[in-house]
PQR file of N, CA, C, O and H, with PARSE charges and radii, in Angstrom:
ATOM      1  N   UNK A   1     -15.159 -25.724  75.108 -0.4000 1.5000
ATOM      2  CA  UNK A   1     -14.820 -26.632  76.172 -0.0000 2.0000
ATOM      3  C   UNK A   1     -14.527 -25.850  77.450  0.5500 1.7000
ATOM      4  O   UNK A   1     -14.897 -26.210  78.567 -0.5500 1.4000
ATOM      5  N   UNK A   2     -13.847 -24.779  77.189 -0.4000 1.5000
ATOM      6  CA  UNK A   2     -13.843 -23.882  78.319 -0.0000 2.0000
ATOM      7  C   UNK A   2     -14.934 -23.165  79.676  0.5500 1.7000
ATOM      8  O   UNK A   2     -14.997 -22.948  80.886 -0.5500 1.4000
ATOM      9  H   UNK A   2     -13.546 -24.486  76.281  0.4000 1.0000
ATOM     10  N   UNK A   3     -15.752 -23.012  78.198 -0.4000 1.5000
ATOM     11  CA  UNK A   3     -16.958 -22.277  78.411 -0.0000 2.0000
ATOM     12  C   UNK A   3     -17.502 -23.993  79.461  0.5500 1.7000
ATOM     13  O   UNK A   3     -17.768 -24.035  80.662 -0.5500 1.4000
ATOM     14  H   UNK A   3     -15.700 -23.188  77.215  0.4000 1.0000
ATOM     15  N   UNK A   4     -17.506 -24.725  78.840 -0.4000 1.5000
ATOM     16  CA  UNK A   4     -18.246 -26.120  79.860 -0.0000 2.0000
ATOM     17  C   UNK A   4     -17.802 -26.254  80.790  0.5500 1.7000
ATOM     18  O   UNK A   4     -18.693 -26.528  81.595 -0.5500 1.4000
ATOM     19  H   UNK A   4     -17.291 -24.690  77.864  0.4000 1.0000
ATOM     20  N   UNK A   5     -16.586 -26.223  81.381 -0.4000 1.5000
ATOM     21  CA  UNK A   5     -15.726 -26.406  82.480 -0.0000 2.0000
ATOM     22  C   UNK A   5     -16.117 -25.518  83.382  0.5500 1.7000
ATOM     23  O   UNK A   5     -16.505 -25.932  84.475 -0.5500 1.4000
ATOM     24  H   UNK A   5     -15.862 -26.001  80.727  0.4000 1.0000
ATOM     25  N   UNK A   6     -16.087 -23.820  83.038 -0.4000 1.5000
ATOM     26  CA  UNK A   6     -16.827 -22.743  83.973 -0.0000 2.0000
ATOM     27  C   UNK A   6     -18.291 -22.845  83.930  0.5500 1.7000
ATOM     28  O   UNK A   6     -18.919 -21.831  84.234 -0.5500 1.4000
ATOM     29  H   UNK A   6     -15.772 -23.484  82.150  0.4000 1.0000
ATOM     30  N   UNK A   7     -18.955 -23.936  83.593 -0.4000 1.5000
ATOM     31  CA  UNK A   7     -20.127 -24.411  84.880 -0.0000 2.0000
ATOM     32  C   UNK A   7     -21.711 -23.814  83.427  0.5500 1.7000
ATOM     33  O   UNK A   7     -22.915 -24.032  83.567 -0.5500 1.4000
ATOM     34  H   UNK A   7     -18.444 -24.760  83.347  0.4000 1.0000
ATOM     35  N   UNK A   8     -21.041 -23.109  82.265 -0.4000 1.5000
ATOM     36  CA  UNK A   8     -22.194 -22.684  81.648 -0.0000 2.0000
ATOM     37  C   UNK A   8     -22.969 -23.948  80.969  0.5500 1.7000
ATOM     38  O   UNK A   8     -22.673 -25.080  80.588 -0.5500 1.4000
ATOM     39  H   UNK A   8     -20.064 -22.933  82.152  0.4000 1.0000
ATOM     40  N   UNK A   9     -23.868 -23.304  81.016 -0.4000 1.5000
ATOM     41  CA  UNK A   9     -24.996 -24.217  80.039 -0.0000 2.0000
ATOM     42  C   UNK A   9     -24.753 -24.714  78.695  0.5500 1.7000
ATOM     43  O   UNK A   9     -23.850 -24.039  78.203 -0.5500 1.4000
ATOM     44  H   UNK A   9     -24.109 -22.384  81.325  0.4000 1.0000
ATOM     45  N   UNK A  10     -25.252 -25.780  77.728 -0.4000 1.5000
ATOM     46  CA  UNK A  10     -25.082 -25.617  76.447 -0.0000 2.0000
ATOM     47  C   UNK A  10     -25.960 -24.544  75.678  0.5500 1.7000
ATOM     48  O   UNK A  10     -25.587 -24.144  74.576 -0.5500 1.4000
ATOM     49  H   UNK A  10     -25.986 -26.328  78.128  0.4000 1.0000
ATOM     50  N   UNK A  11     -27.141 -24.073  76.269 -0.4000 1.5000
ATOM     51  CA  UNK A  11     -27.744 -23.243  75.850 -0.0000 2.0000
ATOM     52  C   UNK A  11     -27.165 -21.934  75.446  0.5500 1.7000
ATOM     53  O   UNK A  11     -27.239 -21.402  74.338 -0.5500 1.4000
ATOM     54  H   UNK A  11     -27.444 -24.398  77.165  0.4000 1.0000
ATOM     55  N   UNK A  12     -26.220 -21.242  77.169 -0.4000 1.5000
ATOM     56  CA  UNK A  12     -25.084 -20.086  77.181 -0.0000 2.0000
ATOM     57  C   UNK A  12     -24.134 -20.156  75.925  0.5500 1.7000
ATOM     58  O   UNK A  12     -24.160 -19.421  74.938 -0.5500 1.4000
ATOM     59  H   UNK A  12     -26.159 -21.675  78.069  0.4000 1.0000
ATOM     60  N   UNK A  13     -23.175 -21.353  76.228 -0.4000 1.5000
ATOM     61  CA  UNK A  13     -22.596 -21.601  75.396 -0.0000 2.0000
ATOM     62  C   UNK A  13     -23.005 -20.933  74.072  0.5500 1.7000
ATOM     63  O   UNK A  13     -22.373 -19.946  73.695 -0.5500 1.4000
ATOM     64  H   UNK A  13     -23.154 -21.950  77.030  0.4000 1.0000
ATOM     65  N   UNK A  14     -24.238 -21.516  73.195 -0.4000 1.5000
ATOM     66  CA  UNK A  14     -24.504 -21.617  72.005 -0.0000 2.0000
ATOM     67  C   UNK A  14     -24.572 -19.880  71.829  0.5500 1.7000
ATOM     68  O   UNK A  14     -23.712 -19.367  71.113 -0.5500 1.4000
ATOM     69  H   UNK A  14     -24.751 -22.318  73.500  0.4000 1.0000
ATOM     70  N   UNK A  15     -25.398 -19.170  72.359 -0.4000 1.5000
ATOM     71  CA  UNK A  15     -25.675 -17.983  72.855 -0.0000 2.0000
ATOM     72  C   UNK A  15     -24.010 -16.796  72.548  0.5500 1.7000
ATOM     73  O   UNK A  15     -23.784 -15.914  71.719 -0.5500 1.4000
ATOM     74  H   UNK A  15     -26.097 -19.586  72.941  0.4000 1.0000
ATOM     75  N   UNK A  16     -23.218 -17.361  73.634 -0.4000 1.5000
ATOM     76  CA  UNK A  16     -21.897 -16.720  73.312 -0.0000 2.0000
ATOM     77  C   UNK A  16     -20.873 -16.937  72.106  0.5500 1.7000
ATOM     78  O   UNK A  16     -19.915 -16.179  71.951 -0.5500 1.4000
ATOM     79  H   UNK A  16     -23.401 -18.077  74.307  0.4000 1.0000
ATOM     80  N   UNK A  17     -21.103 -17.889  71.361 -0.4000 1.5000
ATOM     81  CA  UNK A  17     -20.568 -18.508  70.584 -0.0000 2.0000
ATOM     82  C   UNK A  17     -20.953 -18.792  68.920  0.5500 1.7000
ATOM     83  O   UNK A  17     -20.286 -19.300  68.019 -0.5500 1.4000
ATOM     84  H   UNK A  17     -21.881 -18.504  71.486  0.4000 1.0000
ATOM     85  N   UNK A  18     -22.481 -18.163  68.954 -0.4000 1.5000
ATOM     86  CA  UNK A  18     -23.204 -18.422  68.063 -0.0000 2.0000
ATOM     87  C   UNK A  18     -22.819 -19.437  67.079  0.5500 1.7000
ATOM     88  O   UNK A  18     -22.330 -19.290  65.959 -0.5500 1.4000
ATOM     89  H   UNK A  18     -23.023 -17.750  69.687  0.4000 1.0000
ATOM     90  N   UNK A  19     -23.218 -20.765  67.885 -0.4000 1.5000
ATOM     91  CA  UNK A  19     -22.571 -22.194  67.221 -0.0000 2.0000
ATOM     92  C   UNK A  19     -24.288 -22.638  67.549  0.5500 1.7000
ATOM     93  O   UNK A  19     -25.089 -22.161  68.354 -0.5500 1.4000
ATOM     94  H   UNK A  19     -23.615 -20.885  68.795  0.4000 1.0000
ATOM     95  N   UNK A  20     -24.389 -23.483  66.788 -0.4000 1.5000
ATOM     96  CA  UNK A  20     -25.562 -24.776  66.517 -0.0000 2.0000
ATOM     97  C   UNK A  20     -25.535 -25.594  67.675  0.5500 1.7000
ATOM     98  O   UNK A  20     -24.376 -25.751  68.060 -0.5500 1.4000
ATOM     99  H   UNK A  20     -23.739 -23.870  66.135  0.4000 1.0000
ATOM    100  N   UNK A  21     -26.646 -26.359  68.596 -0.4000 1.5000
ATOM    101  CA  UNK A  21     -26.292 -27.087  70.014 -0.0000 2.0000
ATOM    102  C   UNK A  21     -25.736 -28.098  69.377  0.5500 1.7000
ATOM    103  O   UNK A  21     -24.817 -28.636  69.994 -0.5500 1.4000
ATOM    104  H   UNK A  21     -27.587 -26.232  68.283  0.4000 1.0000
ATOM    105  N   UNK A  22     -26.033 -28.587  68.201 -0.4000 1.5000
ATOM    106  CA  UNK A  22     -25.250 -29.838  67.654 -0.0000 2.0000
ATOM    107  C   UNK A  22     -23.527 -29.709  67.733  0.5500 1.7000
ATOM    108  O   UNK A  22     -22.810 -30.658  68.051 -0.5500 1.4000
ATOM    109  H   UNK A  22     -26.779 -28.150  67.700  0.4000 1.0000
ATOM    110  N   UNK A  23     -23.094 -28.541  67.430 -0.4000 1.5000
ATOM    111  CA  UNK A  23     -21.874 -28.556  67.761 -0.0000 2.0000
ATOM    112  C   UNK A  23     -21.594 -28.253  69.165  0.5500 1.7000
ATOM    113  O   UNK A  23     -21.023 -29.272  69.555 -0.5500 1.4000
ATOM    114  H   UNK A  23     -23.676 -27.770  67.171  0.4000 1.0000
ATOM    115  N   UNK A  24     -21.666 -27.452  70.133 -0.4000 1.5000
ATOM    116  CA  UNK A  24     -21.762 -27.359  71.656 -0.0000 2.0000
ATOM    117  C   UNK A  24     -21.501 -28.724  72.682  0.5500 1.7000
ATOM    118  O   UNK A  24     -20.614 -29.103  73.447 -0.5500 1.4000
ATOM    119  H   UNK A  24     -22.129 -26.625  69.817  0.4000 1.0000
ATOM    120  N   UNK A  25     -23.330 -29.398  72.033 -0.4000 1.5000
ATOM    121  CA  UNK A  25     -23.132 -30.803  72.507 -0.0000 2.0000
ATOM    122  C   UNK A  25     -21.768 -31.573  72.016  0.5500 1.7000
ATOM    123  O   UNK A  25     -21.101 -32.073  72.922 -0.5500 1.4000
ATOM    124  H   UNK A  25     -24.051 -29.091  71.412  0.4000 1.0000
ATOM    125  N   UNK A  26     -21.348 -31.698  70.841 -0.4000 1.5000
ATOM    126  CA  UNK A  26     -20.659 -32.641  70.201 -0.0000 2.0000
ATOM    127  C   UNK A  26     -18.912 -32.178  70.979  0.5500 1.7000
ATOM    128  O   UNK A  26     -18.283 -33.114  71.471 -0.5500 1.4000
ATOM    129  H   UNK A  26     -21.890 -31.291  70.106  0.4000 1.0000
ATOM    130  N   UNK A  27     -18.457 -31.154  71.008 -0.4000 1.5000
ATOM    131  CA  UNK A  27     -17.452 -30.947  71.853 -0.0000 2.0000
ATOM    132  C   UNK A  27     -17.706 -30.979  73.154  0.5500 1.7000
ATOM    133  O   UNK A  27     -16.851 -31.707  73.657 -0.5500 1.4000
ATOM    134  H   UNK A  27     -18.968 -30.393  70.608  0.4000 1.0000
ATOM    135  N   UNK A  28     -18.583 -30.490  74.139 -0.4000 1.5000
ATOM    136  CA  UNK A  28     -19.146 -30.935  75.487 -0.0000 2.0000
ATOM    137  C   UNK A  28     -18.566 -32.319  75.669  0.5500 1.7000
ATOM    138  O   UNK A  28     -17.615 -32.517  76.426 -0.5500 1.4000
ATOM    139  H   UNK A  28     -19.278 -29.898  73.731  0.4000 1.0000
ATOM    140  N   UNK A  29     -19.212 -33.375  74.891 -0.4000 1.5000
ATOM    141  CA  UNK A  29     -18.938 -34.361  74.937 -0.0000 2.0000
ATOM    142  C   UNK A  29     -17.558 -34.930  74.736  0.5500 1.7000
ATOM    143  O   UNK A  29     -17.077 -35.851  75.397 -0.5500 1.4000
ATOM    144  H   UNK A  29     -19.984 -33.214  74.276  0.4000 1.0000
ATOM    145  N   UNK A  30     -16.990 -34.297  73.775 -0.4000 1.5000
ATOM    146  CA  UNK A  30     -15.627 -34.685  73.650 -0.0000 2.0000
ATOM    147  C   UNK A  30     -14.543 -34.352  74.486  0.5500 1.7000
ATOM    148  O   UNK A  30     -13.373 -34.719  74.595 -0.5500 1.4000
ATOM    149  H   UNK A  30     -17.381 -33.549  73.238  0.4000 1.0000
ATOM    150  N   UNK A  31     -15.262 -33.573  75.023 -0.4000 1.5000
ATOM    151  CA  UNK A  31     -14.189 -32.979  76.620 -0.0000 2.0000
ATOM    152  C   UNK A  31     -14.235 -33.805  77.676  0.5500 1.7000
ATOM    153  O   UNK A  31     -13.256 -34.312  78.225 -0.5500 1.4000
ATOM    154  H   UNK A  31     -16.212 -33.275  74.934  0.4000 1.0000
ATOM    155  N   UNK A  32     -15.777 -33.996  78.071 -0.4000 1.5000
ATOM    156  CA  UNK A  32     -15.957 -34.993  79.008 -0.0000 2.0000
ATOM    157  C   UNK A  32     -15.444 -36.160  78.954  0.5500 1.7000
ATOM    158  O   UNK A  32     -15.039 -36.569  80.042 -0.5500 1.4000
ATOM    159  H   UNK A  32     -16.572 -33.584  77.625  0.4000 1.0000
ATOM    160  N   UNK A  33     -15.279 -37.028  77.852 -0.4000 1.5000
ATOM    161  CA  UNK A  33     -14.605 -38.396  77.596 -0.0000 2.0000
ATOM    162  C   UNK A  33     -13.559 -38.544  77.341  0.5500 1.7000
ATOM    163  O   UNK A  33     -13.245 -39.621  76.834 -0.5500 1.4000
ATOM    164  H   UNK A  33     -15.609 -36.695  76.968  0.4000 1.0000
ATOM    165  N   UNK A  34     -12.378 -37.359  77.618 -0.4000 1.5000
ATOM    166  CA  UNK A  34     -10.781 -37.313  77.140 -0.0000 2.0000
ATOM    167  C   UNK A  34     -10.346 -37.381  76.096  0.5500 1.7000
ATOM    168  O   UNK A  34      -9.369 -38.079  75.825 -0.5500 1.4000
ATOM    169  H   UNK A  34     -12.633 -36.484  78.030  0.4000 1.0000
ATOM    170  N   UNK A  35     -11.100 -36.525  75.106 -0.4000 1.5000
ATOM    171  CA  UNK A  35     -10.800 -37.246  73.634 -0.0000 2.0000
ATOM    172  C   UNK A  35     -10.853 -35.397  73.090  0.5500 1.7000
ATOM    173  O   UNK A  35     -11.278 -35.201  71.952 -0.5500 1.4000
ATOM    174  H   UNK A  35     -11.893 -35.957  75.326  0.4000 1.0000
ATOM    175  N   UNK A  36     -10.468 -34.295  73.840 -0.4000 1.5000
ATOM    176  CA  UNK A  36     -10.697 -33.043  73.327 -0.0000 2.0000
ATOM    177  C   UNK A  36      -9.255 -32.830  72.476  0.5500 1.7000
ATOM    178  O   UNK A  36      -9.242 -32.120  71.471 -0.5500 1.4000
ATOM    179  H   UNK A  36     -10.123 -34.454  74.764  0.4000 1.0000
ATOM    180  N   UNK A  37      -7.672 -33.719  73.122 -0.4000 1.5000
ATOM    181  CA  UNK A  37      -6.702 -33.254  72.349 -0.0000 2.0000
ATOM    182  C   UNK A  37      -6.603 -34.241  70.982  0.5500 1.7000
ATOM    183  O   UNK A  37      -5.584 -34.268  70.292 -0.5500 1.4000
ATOM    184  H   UNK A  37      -7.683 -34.296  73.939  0.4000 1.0000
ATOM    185  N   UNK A  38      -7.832 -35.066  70.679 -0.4000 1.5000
ATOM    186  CA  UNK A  38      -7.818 -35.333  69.458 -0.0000 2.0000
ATOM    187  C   UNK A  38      -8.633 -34.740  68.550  0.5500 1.7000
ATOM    188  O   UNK A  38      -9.332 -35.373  67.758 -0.5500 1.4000
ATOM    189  H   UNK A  38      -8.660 -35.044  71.240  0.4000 1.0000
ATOM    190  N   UNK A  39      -8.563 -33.200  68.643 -0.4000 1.5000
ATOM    191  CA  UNK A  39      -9.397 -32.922  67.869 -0.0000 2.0000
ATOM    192  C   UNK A  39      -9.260 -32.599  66.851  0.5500 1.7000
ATOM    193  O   UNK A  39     -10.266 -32.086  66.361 -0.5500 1.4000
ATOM    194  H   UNK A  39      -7.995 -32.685  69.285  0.4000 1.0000
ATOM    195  N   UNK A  40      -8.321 -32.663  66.165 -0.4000 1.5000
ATOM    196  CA  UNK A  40      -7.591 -32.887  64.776 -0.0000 2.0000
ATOM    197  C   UNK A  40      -7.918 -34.098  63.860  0.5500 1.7000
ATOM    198  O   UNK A  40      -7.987 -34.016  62.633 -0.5500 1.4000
ATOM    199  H   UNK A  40      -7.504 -33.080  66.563  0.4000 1.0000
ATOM    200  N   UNK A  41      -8.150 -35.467  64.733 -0.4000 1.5000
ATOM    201  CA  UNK A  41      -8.155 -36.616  64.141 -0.0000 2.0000
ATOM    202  C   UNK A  41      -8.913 -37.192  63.042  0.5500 1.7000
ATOM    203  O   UNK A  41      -8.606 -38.276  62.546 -0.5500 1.4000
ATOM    204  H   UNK A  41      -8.093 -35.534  65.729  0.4000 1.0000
ATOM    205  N   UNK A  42      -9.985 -36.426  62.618 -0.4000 1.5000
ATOM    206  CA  UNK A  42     -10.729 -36.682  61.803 -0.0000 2.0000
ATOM    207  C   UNK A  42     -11.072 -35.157  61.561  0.5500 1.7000
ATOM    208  O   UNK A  42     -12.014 -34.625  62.150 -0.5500 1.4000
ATOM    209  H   UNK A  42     -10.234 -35.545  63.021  0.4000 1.0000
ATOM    210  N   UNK A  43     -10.064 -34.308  60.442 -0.4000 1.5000
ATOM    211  CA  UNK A  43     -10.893 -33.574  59.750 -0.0000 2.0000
ATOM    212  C   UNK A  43     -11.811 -33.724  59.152  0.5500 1.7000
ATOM    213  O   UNK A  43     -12.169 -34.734  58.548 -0.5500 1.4000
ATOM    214  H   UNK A  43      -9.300 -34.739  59.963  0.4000 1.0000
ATOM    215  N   UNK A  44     -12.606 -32.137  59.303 -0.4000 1.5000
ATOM    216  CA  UNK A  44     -14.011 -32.504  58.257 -0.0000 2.0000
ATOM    217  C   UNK A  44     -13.367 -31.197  57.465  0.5500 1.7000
ATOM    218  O   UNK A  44     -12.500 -30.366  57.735 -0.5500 1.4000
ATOM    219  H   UNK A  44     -12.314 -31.316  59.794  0.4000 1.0000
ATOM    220  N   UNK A  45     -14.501 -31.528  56.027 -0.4000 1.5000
ATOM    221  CA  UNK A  45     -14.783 -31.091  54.835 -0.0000 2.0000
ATOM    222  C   UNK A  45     -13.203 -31.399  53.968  0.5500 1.7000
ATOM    223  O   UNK A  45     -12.385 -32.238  54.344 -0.5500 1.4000
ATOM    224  H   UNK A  45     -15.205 -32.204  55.808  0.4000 1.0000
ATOM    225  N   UNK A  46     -13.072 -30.672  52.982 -0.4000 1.5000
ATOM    226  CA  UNK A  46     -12.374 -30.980  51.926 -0.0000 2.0000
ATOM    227  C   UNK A  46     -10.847 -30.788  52.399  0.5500 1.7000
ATOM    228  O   UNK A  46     -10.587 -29.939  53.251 -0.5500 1.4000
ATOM    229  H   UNK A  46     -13.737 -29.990  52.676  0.4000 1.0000
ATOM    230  N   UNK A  47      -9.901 -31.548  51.863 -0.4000 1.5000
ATOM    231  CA  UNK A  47      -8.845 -31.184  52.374 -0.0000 2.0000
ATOM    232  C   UNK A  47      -8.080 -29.948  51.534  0.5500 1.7000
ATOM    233  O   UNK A  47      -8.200 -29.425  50.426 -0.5500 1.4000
ATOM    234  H   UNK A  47     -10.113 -32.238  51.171  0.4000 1.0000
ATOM    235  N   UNK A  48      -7.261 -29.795  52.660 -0.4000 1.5000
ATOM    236  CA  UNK A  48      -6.445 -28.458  52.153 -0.0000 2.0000
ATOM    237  C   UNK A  48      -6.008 -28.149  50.793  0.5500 1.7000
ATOM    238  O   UNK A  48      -6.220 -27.223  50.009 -0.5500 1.4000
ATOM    239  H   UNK A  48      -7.163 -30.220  53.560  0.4000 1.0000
ATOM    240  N   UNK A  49      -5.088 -29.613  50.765 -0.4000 1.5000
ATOM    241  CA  UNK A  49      -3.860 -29.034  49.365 -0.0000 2.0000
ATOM    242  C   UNK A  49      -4.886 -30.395  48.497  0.5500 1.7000
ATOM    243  O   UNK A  49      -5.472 -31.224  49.193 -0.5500 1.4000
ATOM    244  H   UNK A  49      -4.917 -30.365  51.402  0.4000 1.0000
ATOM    245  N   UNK A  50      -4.951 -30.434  47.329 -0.4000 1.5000
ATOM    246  CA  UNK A  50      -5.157 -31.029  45.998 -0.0000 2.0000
ATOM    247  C   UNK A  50      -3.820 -31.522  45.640  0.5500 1.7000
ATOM    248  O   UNK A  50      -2.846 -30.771  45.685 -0.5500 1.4000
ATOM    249  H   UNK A  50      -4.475 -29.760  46.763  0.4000 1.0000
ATOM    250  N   UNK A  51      -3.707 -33.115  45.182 -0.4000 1.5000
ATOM    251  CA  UNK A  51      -2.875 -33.602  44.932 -0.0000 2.0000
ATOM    252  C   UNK A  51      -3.324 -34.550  43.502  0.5500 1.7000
ATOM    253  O   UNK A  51      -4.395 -35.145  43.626 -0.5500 1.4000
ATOM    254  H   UNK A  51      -4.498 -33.726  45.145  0.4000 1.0000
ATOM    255  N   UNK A  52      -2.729 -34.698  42.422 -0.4000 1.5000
ATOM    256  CA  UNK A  52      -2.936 -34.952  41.190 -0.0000 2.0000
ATOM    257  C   UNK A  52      -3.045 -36.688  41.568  0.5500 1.7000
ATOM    258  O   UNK A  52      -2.400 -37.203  42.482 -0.5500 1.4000
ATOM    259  H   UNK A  52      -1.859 -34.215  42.322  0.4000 1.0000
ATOM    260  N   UNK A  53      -3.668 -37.179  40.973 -0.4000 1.5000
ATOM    261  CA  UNK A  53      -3.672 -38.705  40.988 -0.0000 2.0000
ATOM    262  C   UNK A  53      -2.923 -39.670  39.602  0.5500 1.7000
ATOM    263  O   UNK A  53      -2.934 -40.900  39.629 -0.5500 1.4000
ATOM    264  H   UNK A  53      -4.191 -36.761  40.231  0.4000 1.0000
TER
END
């Protein structure tokens, strides 16, 4: 998000960051629409701790 703000490309970005444009774009975007300090809100993949059912 940083990197977007100082004016770089998503291309740069991906480049410095060696991230996928799918992710680049997908935070790009989430910066632009005010939604970057939720970025906690929906972890992905498995959760941390295992809890017995």
């Amino acid at each position: 998000m940083l990197l977007a703000d100082e004016g770089n490309s998503q291309t740069q970005i991906c480049r410095a960051l060696s991230c996928s444009p799918l992710t680049a774009r997908h935070w790009i975007l989430m910066a632009k629409s005010g939604q970057a300090h939720n970025w906690q809100a929906q972890p992905i993949g498995r959760p941390k701790t295992v809890t017995s059912v």
